[in-house]
MARTORLO-536483 format. One line per 3 residues: number of its first residue (from 0); for each residue y, x, z of C-alpha. Coordinates in pm, 1 decimal. Each point is the difference from the previous one (the first is absolute). Example, Ala and Ser with C-alpha at 12.3 -4.5 7.8 and 13.67 -1.06 7.14 Angstrom:
<fimis>
0> -450.0/1230.0/780.0 ~ 344.0/137.0/-66.0 $
</fimis>
This chain:
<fimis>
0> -6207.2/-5526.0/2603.9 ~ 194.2/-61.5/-359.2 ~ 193.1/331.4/-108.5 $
3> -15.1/128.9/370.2 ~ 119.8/-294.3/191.5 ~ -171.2/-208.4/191.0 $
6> -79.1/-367.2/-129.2 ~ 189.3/-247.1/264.7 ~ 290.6/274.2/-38.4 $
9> 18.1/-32.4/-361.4 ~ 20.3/-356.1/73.4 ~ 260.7/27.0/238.4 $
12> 219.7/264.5/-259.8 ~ -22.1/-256.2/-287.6 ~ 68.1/-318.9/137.6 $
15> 311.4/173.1/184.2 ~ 133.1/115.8/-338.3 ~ -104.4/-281.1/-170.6 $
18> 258.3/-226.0/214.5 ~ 201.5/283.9/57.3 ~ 47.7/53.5/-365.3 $
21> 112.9/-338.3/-47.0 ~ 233.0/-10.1/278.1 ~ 140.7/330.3/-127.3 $
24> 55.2/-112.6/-355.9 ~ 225.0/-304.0/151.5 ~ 213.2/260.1/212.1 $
27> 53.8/216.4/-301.9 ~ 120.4/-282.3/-202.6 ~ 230.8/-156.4/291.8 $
30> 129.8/342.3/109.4 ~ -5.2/225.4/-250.3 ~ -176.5/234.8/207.5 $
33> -307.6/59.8/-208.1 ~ -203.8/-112.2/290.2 ~ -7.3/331.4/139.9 $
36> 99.2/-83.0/364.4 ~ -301.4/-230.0/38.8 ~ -239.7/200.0/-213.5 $
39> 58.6/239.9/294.5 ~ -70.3/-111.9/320.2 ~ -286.5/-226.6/-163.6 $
42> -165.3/306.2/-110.2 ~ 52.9/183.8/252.8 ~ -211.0/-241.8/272.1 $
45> -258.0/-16.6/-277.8 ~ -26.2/353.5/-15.4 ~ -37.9/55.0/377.2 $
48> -265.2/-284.4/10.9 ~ -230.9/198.7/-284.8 ~ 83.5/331.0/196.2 $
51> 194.3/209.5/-199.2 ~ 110.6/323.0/210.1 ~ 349.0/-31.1/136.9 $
54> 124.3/319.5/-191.6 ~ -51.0/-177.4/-327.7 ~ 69.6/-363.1/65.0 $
57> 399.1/-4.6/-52.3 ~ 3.1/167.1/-306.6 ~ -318.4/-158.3/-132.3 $
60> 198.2/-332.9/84.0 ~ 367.2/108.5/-183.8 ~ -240.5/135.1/-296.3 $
63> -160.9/-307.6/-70.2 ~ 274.2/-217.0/59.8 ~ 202.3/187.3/-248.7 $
66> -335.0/-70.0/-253.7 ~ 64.1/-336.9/71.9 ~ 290.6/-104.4/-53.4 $
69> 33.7/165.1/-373.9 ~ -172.7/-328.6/-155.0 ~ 231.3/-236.9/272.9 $
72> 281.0/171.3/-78.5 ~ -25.6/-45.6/-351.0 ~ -79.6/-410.2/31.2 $
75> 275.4/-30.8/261.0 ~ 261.4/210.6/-243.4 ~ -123.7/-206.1/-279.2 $
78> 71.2/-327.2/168.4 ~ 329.8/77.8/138.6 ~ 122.9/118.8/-338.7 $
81> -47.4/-305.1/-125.9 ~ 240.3/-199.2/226.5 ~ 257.7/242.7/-154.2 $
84> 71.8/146.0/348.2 ~ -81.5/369.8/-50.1 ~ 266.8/266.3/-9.6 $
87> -149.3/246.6/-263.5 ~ 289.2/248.9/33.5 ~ -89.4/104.3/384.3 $
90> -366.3/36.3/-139.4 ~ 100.4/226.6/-231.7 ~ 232.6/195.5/159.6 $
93> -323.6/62.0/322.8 ~ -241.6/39.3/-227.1 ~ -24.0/400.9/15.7 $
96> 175.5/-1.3/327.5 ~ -292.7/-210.1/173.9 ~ -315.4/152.6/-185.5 $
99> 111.2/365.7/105.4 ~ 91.0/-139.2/350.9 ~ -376.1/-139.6/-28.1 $
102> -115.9/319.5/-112.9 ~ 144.7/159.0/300.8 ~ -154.8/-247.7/251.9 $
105> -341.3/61.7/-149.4 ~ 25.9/382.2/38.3 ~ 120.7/-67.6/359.1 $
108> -314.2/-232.9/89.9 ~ -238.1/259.5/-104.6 ~ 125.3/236.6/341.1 $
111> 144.5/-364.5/248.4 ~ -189.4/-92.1/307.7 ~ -85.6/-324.4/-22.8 $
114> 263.7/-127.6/235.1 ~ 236.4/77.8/-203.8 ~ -48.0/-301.3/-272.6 $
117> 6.9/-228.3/292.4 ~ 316.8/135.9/131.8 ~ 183.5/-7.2/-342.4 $
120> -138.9/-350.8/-54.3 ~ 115.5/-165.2/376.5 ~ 345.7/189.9/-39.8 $
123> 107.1/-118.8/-317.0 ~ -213.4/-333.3/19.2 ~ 235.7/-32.0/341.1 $
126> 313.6/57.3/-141.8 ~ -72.9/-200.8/-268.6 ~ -99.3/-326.6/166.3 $
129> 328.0/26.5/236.0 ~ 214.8/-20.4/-292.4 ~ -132.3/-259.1/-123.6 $
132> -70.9/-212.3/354.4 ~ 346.0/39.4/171.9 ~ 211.5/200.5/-218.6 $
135> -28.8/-163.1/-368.4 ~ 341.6/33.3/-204.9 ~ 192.3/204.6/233.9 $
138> -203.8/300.9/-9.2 ~ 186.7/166.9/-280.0 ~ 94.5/304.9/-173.7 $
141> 166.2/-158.4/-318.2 ~ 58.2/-255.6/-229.1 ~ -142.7/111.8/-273.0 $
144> -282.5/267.2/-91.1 ~ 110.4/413.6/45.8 ~ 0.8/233.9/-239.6 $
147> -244.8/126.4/-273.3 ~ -90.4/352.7/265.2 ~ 2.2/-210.2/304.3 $
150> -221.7/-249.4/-160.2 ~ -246.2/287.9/-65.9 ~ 16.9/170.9/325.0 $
153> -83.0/-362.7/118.1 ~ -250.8/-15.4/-241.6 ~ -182.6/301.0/116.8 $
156> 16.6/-81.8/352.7 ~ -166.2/-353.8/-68.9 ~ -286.1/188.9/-237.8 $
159> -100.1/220.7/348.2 ~ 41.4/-246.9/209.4 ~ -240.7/-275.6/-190.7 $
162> -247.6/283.0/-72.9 ~ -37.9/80.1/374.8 ~ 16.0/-413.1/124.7 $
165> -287.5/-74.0/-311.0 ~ 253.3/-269.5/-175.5 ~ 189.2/-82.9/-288.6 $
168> 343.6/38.3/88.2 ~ 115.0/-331.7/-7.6 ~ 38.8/18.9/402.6 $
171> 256.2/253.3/-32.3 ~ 196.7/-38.4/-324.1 ~ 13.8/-363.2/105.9 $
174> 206.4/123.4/341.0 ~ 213.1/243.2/-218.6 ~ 109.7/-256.5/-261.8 $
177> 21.9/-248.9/317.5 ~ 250.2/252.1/126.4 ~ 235.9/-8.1/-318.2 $
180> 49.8/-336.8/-64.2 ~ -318.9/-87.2/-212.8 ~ -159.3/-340.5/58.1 $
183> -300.8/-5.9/197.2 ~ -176.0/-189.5/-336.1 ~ 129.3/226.7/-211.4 $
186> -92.9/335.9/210.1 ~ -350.0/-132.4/52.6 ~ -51.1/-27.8/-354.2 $
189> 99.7/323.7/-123.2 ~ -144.0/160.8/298.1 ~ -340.8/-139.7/-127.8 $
192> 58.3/228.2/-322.3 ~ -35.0/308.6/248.3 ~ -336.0/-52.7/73.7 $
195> -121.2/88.5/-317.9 ~ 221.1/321.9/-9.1 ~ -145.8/85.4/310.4 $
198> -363.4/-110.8/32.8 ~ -105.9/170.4/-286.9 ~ 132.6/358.8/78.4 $
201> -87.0/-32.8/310.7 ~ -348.2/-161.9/-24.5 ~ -125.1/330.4/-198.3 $
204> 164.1/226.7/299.8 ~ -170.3/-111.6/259.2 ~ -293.2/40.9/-184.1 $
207> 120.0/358.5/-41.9 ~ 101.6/28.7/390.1 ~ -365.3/-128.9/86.5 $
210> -205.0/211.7/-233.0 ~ -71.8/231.9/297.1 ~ -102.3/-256.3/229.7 $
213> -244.5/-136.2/-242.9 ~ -329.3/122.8/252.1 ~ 133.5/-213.9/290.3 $
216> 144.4/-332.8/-219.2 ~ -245.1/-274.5/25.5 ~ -196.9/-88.5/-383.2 $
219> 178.9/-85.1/-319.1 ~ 337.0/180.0/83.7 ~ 208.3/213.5/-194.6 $
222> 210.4/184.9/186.5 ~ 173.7/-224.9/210.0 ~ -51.4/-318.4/-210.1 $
225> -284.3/-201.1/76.8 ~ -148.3/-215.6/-307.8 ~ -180.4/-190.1/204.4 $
228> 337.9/-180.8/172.3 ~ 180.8/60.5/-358.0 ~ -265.1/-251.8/-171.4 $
231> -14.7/-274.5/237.2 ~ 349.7/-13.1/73.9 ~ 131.5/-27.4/-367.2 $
234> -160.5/-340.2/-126.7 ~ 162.1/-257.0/297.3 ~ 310.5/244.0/-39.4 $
237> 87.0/-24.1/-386.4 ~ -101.4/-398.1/23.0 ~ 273.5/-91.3/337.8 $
240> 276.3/243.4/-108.8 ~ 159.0/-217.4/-266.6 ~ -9.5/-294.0/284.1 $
243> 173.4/227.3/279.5 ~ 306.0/87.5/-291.2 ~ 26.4/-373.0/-81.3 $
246> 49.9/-125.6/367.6 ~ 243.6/330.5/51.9 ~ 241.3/-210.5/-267.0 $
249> -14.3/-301.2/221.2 ~ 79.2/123.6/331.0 ~ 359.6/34.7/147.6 $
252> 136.8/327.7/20.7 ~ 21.6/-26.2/382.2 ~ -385.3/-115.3/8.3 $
255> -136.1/295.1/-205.9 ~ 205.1/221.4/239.3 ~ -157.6/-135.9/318.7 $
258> -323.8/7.7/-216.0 ~ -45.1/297.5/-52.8 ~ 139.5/167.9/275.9 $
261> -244.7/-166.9/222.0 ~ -259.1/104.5/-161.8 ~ 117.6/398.6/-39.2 $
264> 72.5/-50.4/427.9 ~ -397.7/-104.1/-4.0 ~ -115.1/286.7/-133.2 $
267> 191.4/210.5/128.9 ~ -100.0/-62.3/329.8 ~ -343.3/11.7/-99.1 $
270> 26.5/346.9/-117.3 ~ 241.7/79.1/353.5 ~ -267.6/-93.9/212.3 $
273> -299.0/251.9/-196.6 ~ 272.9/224.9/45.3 ~ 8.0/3.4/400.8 $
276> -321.4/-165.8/71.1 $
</fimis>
């Protein structure tokens, strides 16, 4: 036993994050999704291998994920600001829109049921994927961005939303810039910005939302963030992310479409079938 855990599932837990770091880092850099949407299900099979009680699991998943992606985030930002494809003036104007939409989620995870992240994550991981799969350009509501109140009710609604699915945002402001007339480069680059806006925030309110659960969390948690996931995932992460944004600039528009909404459809379903099962 090492902090609690047994040893063969301590080897299980870090040679999972290990390669799931690295694949994470990659998807966060291609996507602009902060990696979020595979830190989740990964962890969330790893989790039910070591045992972790069912009450605890979801948000103890969403919590860490959110840990991790605050150093991704950051590298994949970094690297897409220096093809010159980030639009800083939607950052700005979401910036205290999507943190208090973040701090809302957080307060709203401490009281969920646990089926409640996976149904927020397969809806809008759904949605999302069809848009991009069959729909692409001519699911529209304008041709250019709304205005500066719409923009922040938008804002909001992605902080909540990303708090309670554990990512970074770059799933869903990528859709909503998709929708008015933004190229899919340019969307998933500034949607990589988000994550740091909302990892952060949200990263210290799960640990707030789990503080209560702290006699039933397995070893070296805080709150819902787990440090032992948060440290193995980061170094493979921060080392692939830069190579995911630099094979986002040489893909078609039509192939990082079908990219990623493949992959959202995948787990989506996964989370479906723990649903219903």
């Amino acid at each position: 036993m090492i902090a609690g855990i047994a040893l063969n599932d301590l080897i299980f837990l870090a040679l999972s994050l290990v390669a799931a770091g690295a694949v994470t880092g990659l998807l966060a850099g291609l996507f602009g999704v902060g990696g979020g949407a595979m830190i989740v299900p990964v962890l969330y099979e790893v989790f039910r291998v070591i045992g972790v009680p069912e009450e605890v699991r979801m948000p103890l998943v969403v919590g860490t994920s959110l840990a991790v992606i605050i150093p991704t985030s950051i590298r994949s930002y970094r690297a897409h600001l220096a093809k010159g494809m980030v639009d800083t003036s939607i950052i700005r104007v979401w910036a205290v829109p999507v943190v208090l939409g973040v701090i809302g989620g957080s307060l709203i995870a401490r009281y969920a049921p646990p089926d409640l992240f996976k149904a927020v994550f397969v809806a809008v991981a759904f949605a999302s994927a069809m848009r991009l799969l069959f729909a692409s350009d001519r699911w529209k509501l304008g041709d250019d961005m709304p205005g500066p109140f719409l923009m922040r009710i938008y804002g909001v609604i992605i902080g909540v939303l990303s708090s309670l699915m554990g990512i970074g945002g770059g799933q869903l402001s990528s859709l909503f810039m998709t929708f008015y007339g933004r190229p899919i480069h340019q969307a998933v680059a500034t949607s990589s910005g988000l994550g740091i806006l909302i990892s952060i925030p949200g990263a210290l309110g799960y640990i707030y939302a789990g503080w209560p659960k702290m006699d039933i969390l397995p070893p070296l948690s805080l709150g819902y963030v787990s440090f032992i996931g948060f440290l193995l995932f980061i170094p493979t992460s921060i080392w692939t992310a830069p190579i995911g944004a630099r094979l986002a600039h040489r893909l078609s528009k039509r192939r990082l479409e079908v990219a990623f909404g493949i992959f959202l459809l995948v787990v989506c379903a996964r989370f479906f079938w723990s649903l219903i099962a």
